[in-house]
PAROBA-332213 format. One record per residue (C-alpha): z, x, y; residue in three letters. Coordinates in Angstrom, 3 decimals. Each point is the difference from the previous one (the first is absolute). Example, Ala and Ser with C-alpha at 12.3 -4.5 7.8 and 13.67 -1.06 7.14 Angstrom:
REM PAROBA-332213
+----------+----------+----------+-----+
:        z :        x :        y :  aa :
+----------+----------+----------+-----+
:    7.800 :   12.300 :   -4.500 : ALA :
:   -0.660 :    1.370 :    3.440 : SER :
+----------+----------+----------+-----+
//
This chain:
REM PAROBA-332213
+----------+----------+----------+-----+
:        z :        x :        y :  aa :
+----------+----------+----------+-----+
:  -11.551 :  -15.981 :    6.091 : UNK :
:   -1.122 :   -3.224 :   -1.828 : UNK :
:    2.402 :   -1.215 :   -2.723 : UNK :
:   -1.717 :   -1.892 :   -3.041 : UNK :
:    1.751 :   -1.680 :   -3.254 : UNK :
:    2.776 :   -2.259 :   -0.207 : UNK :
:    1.916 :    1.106 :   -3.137 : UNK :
:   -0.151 :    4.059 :    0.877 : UNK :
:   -1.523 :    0.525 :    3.429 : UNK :
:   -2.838 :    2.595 :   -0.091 : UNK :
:   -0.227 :    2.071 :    3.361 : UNK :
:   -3.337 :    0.291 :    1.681 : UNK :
:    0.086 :    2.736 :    2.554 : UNK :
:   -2.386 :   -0.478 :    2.873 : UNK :
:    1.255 :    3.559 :    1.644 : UNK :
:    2.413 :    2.519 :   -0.213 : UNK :
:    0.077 :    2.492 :    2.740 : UNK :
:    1.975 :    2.921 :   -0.913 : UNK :
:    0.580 :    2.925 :    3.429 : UNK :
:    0.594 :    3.225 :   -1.878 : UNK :
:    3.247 :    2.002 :    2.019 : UNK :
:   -0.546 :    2.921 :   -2.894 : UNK :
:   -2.114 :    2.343 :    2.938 : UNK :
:    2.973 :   -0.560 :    1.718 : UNK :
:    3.043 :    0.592 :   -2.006 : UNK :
:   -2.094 :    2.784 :   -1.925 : UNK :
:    1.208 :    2.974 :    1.973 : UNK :
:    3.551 :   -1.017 :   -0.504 : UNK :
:    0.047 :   -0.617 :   -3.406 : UNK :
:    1.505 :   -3.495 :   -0.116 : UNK :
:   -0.036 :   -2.744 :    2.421 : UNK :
:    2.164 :    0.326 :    3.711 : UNK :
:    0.839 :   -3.844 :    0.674 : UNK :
:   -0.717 :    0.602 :    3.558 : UNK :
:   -3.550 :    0.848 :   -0.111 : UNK :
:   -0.304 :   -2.635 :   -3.025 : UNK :
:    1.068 :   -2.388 :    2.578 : UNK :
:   -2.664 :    1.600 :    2.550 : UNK :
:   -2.938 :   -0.968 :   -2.214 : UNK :
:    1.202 :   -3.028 :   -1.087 : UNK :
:    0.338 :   -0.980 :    3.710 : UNK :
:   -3.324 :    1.234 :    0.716 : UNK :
:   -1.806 :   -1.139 :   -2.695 : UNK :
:    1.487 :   -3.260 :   -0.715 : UNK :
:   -2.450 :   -2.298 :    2.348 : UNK :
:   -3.353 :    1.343 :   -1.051 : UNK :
:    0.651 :   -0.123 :   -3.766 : UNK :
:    0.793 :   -3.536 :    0.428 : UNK :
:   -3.471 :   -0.734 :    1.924 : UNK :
:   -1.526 :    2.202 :   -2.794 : UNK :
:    1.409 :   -2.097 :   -2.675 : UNK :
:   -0.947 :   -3.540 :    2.047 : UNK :
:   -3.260 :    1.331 :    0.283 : UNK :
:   -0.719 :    1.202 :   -3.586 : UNK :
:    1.643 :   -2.827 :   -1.630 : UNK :
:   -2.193 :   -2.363 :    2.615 : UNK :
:    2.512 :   -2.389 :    0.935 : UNK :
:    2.236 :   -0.601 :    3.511 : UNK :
:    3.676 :   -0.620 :    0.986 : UNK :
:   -0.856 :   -3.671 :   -0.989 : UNK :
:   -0.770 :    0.228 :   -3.115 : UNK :
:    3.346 :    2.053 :   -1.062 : UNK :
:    2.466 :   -2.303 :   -1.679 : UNK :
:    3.206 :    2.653 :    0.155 : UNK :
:    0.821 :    3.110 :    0.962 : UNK :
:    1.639 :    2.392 :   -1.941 : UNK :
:    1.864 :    3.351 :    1.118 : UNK :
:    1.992 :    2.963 :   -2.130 : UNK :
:    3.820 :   -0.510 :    1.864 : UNK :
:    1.508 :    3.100 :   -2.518 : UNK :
:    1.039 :    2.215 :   -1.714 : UNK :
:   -1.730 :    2.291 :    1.835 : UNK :
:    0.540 :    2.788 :    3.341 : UNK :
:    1.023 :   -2.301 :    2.719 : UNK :
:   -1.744 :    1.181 :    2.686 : UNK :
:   -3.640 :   -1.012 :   -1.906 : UNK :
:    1.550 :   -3.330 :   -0.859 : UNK :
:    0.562 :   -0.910 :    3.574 : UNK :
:   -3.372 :    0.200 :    0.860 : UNK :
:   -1.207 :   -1.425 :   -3.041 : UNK :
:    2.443 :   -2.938 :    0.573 : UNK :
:   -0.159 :   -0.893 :    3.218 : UNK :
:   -3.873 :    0.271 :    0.468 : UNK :
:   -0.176 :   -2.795 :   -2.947 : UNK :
:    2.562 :   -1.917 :    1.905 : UNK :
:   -2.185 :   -0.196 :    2.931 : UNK :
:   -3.248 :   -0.796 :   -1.720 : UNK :
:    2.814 :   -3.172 :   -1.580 : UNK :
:    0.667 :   -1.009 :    3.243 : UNK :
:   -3.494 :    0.361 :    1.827 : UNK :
:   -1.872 :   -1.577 :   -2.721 : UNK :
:    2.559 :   -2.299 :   -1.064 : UNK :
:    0.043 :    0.734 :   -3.600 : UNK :
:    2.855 :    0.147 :   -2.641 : UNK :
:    1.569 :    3.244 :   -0.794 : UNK :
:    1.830 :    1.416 :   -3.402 : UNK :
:    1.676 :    3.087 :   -0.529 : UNK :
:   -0.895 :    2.168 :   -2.679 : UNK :
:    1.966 :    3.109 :   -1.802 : UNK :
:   -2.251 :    2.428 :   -0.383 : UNK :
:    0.961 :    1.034 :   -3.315 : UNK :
:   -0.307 :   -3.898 :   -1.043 : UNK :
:   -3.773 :    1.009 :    1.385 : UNK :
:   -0.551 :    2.706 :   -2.342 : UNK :
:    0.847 :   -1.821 :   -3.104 : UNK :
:   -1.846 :   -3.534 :    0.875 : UNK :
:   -3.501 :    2.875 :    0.483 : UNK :
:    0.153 :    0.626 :   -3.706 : UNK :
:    0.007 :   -4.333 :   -0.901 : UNK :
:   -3.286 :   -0.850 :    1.067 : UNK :
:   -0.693 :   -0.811 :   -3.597 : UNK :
:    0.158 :   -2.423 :   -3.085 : UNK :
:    2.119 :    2.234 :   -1.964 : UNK :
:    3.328 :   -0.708 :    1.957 : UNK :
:    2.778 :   -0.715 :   -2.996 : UNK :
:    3.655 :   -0.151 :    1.676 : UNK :
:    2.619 :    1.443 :   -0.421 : UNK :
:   -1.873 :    3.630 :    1.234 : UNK :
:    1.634 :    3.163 :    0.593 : UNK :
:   -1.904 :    2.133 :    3.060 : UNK :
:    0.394 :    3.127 :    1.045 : UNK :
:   -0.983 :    0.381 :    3.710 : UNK :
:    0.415 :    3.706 :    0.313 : UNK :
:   -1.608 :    1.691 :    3.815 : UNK :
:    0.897 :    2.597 :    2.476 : UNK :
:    3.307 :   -1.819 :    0.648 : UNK :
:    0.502 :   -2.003 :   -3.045 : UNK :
:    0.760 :    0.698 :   -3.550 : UNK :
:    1.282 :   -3.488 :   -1.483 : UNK :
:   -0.137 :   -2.368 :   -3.273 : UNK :
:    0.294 :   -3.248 :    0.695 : UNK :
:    0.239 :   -3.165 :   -2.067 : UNK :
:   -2.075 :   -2.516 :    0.741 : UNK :
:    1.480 :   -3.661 :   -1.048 : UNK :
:   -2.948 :   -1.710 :    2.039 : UNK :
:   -1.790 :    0.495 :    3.338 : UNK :
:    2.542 :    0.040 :    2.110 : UNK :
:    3.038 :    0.781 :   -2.016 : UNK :
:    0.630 :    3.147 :   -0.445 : UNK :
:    2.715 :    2.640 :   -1.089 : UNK :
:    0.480 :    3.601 :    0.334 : UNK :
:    0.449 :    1.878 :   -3.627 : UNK :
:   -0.112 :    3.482 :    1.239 : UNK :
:   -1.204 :    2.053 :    3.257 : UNK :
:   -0.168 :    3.776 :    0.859 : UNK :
:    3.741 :    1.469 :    1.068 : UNK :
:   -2.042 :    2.786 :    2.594 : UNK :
:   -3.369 :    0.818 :   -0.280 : UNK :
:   -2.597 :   -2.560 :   -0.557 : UNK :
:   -3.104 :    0.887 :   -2.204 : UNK :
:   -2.611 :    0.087 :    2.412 : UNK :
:    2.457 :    1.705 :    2.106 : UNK :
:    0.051 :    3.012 :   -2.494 : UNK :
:   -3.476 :    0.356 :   -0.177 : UNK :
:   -0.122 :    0.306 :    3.917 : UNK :
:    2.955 :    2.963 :   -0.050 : UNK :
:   -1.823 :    1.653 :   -2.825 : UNK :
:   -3.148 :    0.138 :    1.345 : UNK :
:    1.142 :    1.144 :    3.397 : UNK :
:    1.787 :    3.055 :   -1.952 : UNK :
:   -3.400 :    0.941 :   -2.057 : UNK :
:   -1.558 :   -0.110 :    3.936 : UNK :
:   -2.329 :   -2.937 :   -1.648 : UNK :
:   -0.233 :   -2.509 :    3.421 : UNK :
:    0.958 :   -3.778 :    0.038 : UNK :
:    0.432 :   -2.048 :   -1.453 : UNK :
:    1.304 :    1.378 :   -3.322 : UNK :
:   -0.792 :   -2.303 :   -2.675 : UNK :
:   -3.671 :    0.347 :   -0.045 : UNK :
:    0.017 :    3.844 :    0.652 : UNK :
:    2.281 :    0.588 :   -2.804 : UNK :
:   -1.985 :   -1.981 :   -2.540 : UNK :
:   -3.308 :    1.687 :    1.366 : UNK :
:    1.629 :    3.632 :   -0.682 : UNK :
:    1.342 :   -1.712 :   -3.285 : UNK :
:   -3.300 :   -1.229 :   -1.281 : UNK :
:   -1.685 :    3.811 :    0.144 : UNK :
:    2.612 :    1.046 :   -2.323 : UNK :
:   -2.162 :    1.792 :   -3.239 : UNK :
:    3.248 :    0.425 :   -2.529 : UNK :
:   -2.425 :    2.708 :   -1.946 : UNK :
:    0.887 :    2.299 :    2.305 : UNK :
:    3.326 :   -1.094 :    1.216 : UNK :
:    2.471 :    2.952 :    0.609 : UNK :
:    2.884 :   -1.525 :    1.160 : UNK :
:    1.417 :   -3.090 :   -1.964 : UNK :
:    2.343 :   -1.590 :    2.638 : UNK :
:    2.910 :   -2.246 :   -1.574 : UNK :
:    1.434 :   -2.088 :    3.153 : UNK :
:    2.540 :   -2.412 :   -0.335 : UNK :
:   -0.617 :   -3.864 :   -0.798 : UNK :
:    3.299 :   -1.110 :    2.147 : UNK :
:    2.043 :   -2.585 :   -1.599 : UNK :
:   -2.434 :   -0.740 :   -2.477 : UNK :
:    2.858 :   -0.463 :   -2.800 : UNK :
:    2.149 :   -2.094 :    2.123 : UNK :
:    0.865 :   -3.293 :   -1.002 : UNK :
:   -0.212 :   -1.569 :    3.453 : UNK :
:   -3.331 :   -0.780 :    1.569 : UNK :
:    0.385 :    2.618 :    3.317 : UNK :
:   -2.176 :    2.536 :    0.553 : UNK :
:    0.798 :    3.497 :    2.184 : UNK :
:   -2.807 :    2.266 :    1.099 : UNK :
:    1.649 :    2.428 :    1.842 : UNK :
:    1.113 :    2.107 :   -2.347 : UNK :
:   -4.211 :    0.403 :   -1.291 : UNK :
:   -0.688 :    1.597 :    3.361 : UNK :
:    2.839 :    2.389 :    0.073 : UNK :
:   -1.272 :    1.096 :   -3.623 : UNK :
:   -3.323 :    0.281 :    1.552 : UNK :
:    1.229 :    2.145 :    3.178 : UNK :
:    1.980 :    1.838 :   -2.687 : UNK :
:   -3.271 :    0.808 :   -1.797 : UNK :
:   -2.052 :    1.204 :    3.066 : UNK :
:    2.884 :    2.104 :    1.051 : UNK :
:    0.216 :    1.889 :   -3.445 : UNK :
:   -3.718 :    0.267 :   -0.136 : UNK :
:   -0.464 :    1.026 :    3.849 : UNK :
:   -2.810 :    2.340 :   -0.912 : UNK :
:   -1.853 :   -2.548 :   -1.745 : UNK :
:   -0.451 :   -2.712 :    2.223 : UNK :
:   -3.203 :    0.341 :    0.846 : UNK :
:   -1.178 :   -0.006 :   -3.543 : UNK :
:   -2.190 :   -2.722 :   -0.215 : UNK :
:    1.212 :   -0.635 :   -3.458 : UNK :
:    3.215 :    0.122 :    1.225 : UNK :
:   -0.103 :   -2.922 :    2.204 : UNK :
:   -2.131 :   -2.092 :   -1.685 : UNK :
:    2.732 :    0.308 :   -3.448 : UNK :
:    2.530 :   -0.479 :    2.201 : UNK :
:   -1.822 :   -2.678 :    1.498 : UNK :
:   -0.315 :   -1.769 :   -3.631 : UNK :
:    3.679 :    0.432 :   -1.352 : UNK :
:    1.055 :   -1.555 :    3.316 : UNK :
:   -2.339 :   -3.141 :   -0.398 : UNK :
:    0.633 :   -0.037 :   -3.668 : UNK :
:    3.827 :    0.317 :    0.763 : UNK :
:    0.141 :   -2.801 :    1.983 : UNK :
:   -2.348 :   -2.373 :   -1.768 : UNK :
:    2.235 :    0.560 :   -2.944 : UNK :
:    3.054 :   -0.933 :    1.398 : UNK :
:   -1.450 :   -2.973 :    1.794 : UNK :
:   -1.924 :   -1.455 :   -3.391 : UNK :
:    2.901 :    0.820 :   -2.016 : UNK :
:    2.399 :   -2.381 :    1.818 : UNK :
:   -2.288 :   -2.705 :    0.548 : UNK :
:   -0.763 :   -0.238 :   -3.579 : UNK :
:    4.171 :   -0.343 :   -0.975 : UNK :
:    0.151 :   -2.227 :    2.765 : UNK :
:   -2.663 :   -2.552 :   -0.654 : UNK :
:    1.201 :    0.237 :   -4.019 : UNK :
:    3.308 :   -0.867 :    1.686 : UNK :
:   -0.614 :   -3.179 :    1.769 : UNK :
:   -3.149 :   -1.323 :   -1.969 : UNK :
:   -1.940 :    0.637 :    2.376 : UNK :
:   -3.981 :   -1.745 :   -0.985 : UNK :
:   -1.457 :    2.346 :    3.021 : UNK :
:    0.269 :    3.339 :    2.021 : UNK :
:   -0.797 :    0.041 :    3.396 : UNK :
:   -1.211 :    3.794 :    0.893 : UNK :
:    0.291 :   -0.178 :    3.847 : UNK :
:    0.368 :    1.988 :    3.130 : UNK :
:   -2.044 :    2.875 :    1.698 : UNK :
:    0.823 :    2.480 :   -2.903 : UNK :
:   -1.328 :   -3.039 :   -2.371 : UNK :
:   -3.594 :    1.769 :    1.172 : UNK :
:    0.404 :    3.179 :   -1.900 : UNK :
:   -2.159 :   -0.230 :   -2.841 : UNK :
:    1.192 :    2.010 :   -2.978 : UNK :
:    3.323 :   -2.539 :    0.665 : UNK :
:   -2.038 :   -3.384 :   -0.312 : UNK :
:   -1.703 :    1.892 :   -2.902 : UNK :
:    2.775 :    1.074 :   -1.813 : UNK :
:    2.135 :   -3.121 :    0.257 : UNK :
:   -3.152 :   -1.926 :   -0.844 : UNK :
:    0.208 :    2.377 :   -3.237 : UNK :
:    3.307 :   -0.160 :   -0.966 : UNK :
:    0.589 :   -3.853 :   -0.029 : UNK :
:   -3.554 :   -0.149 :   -2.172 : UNK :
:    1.456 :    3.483 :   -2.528 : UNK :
:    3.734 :   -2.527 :   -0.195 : UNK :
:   -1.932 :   -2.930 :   -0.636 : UNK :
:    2.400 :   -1.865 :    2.457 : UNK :
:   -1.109 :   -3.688 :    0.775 : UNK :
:    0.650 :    0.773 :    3.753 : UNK :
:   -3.585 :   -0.727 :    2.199 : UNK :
:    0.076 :    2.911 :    2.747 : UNK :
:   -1.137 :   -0.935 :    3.917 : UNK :
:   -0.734 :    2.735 :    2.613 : UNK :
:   -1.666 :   -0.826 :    3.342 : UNK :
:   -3.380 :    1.485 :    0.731 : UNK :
:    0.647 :    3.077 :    1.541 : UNK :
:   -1.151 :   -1.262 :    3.563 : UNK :
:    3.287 :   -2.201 :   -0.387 : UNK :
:    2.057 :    2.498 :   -1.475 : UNK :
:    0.839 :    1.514 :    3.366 : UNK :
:    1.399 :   -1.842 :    2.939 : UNK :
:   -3.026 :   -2.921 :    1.401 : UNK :
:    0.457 :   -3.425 :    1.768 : UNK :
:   -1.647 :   -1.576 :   -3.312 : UNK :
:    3.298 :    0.228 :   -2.428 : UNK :
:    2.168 :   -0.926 :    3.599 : UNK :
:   -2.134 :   -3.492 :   -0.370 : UNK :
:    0.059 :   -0.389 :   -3.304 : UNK :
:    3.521 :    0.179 :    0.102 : UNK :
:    0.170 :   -2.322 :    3.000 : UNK :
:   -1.507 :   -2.764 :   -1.737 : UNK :
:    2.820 :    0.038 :   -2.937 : UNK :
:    2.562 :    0.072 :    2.713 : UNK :
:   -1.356 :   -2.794 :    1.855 : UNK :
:   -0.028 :   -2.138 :   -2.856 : UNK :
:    3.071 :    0.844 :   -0.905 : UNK :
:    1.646 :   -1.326 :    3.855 : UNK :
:   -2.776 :   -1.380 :    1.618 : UNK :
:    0.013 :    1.403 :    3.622 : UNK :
:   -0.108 :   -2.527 :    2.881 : UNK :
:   -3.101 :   -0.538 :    2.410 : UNK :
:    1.250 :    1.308 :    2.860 : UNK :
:    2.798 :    2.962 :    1.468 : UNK :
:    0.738 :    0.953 :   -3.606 : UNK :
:   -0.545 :    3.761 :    1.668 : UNK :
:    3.208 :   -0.372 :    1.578 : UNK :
:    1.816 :    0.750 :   -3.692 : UNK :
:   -1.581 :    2.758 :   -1.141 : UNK :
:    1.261 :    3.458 :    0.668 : UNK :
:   -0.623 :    3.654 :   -1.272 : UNK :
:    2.275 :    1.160 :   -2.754 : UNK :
:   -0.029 :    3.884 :   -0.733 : UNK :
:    2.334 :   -0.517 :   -2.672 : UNK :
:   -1.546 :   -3.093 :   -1.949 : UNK :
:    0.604 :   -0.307 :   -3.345 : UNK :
:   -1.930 :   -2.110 :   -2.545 : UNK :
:    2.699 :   -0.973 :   -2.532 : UNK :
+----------+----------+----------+-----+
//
């Protein structure tokens, strides 16, 4: 990754090797940390020669390395960790730690439109949070999921309609096929804590109504237009609830941008509907999502994010791996 601009860097990304675990954690219906770990173990080495290669540069030419140390399942961040402390120490280059959710909000500011203060919502398979951001680097939790995270509902929900993993994108296929001239059943789900003042979200309770649903309408299940409806008041559900407090929120602290973010920041009819209803409420709030190539976890948003933090405390030449650690429990503000 080059870096260009000295006001508002602008990210150049000279590769970004991604090494897809969904083939593996497909069968299970989520991910199991110790096969995560497996992969990452086994594929770690060649996407790094993969990404030296395509981006056409050698260990020389790198100027810092940058690693994810948490939140995240620990055994995945041990490998992760201690391979980039090794490539510190054998090539002698600087290291920085990076949270990973810092990662997924720095994706989305590769672009002239960054205003501060910004409120982002980074909502994924294991995160559902709004968080103010003062300036890179400075950041403060507003409100976060109490149980089930967003993408985390999609996953459960899709594994009790039998539609594979990961959820998200199966339940918005299903959701898009939906013809409402013929719809028969009219599902009304629940948009938790939608009314609440606070700035929490809870997603559990959506996929018990769900289960709920399939269980009263056991004959029906395998109604096409029964999962695909079902399939669209879920989505619909949770795009609601996650629009609806990001919107009070941003009206609460001013905020001149929102930061869409995260793996569920991919799904479509929620980047189009957000897009929509800041343009219908004529707010004068500029809206940033990542491409959807850095929507999901990737080693570009992990540099992007290393840069800020070295700039922030500039890492020393040498044995700075010695400090950094994995940290299942990180938190960003």
């Amino acid at each position: 990754m080059k870096v260009s601009g000295k006001k508002r860097p602008i990210f150049n990304i000279l590769s970004n090797v991604v090494s897809s675990q969904i083939k593996t954690h497909a069968p299970y219906g989520g991910v199991v940390p110790n096969l995560a770990a497996r992969d990452h173990l086994k594929n770690i080495a060649p996407c790094l020669k993969t990404a030296l290669n395509e981006a056409k540069i050698a260990p020389k030419d790198v100027d810092l390395i940058a690693v994810t140390v948490g939140p995240g399942l620990i055994p995945s961040l041990l490998i992760g960790v201690n391979f980039a402390k090794a490539l510190a120490y054998a090539w002698e280059k600087p290291i920085v730690a990076v949270n990973h959710l810092e990662g997924h909000i720095v994706a989305a500011l590769n672009s002239n439109n960054l205003k501060l203060p910004a409120v982002a919502l980074l909502v994924s398979g294991g995160h559902t949070q709004l968080i103010l951001v003062k300036k890179i680097n400075d950041y403060k939790i507003i409100g976060e999921t109490r149980d089930d995270a967003a993408g985390e509902c999609f996953d459960k929900v899709a594994k009790l309609l039998q539609l594979g993993y990961p959820g998200g994108p199966a339940i918005a296929k299903e959701a898009a096929k939906v013809n409402f001239q013929f719809s028969i059943f009219n599902f009304q789900l629940p948009r938790p804590m939608i009314q609440h003042k606070n700035y929490d979200f809870s997603f559990s309770g959506l996929k018990t109504a769900v289960l709920y649903k399939i269980k009263s309408q056991k004959s029906k299940i395998k109604s096409q237009n029964f999962i695909r409806e079902l399939c669209f008041e879920t989505q619909q559900a949770i795009i609601d609830v996650l629009i609806g407090k990001t919107l009070r929120a941003a009206r609460e602290y001013r905020a001149k941008v929102i930061i869409l973010s995260g793996g569920v920041a991919a799904n479509e009819e929620l980047r189009k509907q957000f897009d929509l209803k800041i343009k219908n409420l004529k707010l004068k709030i500029n809206f940033l999502v990542p491409p959807r190539n850095l929507c999901t976890d990737n080693g570009a948003m992990i540099a992007m994010a290393g840069y800020f933090g070295a700039k922030r405390h500039p890492a020393p030449r040498y044995n700075s791996w010695r400090k950094i650690n994995a940290d299942a429990n990180l938190r960003i503000g």
